[in-house]
N, C-alpha and C positions, 0 to 999 in steps of 0.2 A: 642805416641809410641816411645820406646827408638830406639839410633841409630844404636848400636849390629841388634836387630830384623829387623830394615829396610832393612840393607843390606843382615840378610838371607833371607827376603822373595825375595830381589832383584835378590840374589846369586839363589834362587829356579824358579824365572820364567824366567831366563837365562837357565836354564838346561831344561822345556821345550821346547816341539818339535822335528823336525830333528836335533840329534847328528850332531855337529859340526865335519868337516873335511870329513864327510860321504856323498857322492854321492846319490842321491836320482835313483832308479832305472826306467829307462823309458819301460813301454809295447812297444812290434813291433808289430806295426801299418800293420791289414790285408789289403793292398788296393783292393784287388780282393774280398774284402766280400759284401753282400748285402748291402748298405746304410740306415741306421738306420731309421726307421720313426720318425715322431715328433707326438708331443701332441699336444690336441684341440685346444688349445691358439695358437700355431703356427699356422695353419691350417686358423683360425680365422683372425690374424696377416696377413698373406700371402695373404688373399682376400681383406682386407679394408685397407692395406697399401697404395696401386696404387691410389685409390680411395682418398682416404685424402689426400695423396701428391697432384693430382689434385686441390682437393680445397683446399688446404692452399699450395701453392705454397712457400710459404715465411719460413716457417717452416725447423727447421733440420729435421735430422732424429732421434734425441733422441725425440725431443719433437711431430714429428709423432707415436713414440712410447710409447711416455707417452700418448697418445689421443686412442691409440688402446685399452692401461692396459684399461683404465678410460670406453673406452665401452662395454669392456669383463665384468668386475665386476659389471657392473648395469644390465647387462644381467642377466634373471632367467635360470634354467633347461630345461626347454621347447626350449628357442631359443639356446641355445649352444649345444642343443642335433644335430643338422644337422651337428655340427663342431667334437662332441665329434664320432658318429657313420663313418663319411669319417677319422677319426686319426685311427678309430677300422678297417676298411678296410684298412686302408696304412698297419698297425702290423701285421694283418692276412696275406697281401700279404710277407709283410717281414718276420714272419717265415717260410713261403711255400719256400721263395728263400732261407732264412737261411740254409733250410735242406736239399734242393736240394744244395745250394752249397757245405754243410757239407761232402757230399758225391761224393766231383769232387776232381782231382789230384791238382789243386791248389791249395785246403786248408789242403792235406797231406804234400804237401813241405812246407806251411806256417809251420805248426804244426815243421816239422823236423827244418824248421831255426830257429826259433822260440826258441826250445830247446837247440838247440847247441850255442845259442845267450847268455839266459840261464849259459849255463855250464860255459860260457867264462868268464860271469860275476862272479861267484860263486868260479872260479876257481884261480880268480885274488887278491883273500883275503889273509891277511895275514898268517903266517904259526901256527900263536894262533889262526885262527880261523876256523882251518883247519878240525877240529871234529865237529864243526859247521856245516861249508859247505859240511862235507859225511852228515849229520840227513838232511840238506837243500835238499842235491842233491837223498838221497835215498825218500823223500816227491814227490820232484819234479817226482822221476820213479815211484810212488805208484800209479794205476790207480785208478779212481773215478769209481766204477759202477754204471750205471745208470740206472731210471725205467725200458728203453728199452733194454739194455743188453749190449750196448757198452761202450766202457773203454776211460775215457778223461783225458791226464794227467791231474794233478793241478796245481795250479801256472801259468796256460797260458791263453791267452784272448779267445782257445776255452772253456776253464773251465768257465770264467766269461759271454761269450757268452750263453751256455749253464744255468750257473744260471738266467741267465735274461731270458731267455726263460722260464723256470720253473717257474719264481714269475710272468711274462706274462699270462700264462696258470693258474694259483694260483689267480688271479687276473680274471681271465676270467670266472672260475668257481665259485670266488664268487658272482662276478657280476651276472654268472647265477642262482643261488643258491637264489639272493636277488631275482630275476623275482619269480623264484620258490616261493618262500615266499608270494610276494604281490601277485601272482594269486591261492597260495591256500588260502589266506584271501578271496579275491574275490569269491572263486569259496565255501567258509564255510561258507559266506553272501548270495550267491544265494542257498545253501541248508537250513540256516535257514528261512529264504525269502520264499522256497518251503514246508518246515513243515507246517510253520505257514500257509502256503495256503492250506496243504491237511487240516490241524486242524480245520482251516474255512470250508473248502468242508466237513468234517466227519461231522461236525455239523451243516449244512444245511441240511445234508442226514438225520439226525437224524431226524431234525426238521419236513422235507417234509413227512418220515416216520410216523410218531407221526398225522400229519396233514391226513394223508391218510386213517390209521387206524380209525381213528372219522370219516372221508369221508361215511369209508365202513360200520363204524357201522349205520350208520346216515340211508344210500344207504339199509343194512337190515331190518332194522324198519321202514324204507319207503315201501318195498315188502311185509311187514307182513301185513301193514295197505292196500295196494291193495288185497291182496288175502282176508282178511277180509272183505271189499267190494266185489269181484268179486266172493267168493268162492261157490255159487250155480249158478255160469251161465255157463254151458256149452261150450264150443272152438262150434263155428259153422261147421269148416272143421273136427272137429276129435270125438266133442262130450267130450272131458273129461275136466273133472272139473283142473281148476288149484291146482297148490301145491305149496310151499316153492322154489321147484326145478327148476317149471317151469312156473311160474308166469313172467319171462320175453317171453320168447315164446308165451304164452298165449297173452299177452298184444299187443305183434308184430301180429301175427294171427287176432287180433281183430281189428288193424290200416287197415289191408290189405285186411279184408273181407269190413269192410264201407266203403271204398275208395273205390274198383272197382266193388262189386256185392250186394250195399245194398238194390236192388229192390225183389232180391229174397230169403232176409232174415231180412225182417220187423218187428219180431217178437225178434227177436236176437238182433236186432238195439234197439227198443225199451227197451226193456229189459238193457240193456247196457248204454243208455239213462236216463233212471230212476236212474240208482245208480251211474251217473256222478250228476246228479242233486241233491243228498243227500250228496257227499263226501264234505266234509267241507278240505279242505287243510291244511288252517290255523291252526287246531283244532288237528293237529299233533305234539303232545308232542318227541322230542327228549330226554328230558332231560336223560330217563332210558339209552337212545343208550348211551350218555356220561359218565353217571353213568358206565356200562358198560366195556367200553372204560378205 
């Protein structure tokens, strides 16, 4: 690279950054505002600090704090969740005070010194940069509206208060947003999980259905083949001949007369006798029921 070129890139990263001879302007500092939370790591930091100083006595404190990094980052999700959820209670507690302070006399007179601190500065600019500081200072009087309906100027540490509140909340919703997410995964795994369990039950039903029907055909061709045995012998208590209908009554009738009164129907017994002694059981062809079926 030639020596021309050297010195402009020279002469170009001297003109980066803060403008030479310009004052860098400092925020005023709220000391009456709630005290900022920290983050998990700190949280984390702030319990196994004590504890390691103990046992390494001989230790600075940077290299205490190289021993904390080194535990933090071998740690999964699961064990920094106890650190990360106590940093999510400190933020919750400090925007509740954030807002209650937002709306106390102390953080009206910050806001008014604040401004007038502001104007001093803007006002002590040179007289070329005078059209500057009215676009500056008319900014500085343009209020922000906000979701909730109040007016914050810009350019003040309630403005940047405020935005950090918002990306807070932005932050909180999408964390909530992600829960949302993995419990309706979970909750469209326990409804596929439940389909396929009615799909298995509809298809037991079917099957038990299916199984029942041959049951019953089976169960009628079995009452054809007793009435065809039984159908010239009389009901002892009524006298009538069975039918299709009532071939099981008949049958009950017939258990209930030989069990308690078969002395004074011998004739009935016997009869009834003879055509258990011919029935062949075995000799009962389903096949037509299933045919059927």
């Amino acid at each position: 690279m030639s020596a021309p070129m050297c010195q402009q890139t020279n002469c170009e990263k001297k003109k980066r950054g803060w403008p030479k001879g310009r004052k860098r302007r400092k925020l005023i500092k709220d000391e009456n505002a709630p005290k900022k939370p920290v983050n998990a790591y700190v949280v984390f930091m702030s319990s196994r600090r004590e504890h390691l100083s103990k046992l390494h006595p001989n230790l600075s404190f940077a290299e205490i704090t190289k021993l904390v990094g080194e535990e933090w980052s071998t740690m999964d999700d699961s064990e920094k969740r106890i650190y990360v959820d106590a940093a999510e209670r400190e933020k919750e507690k400090y925007l509740k005070h954030l807002e209650e302070y937002k709306q106390s006399e102390k953080y009206k007179l910050f806001l008014q010194r604040s401004q007038e601190t502001q104007g001093r500065h803007f006002s002590s600019s040179s007289a070329g940069g005078k059209a500057a500081n009215d676009i500056i200072n008319k900014r500085l009087n343009r209020p922000l509206q906000s979701l909730d309906g109040s007016d914050i100027p810009i350019f003040t540490e309630a403005f940047l208060d405020y935005n950090k509140a918002k990306e807070s909340e932005l932050h909180r919703l999408n964390r909530a947003n992600t829960e949302c997410e993995q419990q309706n995964t979970v909750l469209e795994t326990h409804i596929m999980n439940l389909q396929a369990a009615v799909q298995k039950l509809e298809a037991e039903i079917q099957r038990q259905n299916t199984s029942n029907r041959k049951l019953e055909a089976k169960l009628d061709h079995f009452r054809k083949f007793l009435l065809s045995a039984f159908h010239s012998i009389p009901s002892a208590t009524t006298s009538h001949l069975p039918t299709v209908d009532t071939i099981d009554e008949y049958l009950s009738e017939v258990c209930t007369t030989l069990q308690s009164n078969i002395a004074s129907h011998n004739n009935f017994a016997r009869s009834i006798q003879n055509v258990v002694a011919t029935v062949d059981l075995k000799a009962i062809d389903y096949s037509s029921a299933s045919e059927a079926d």
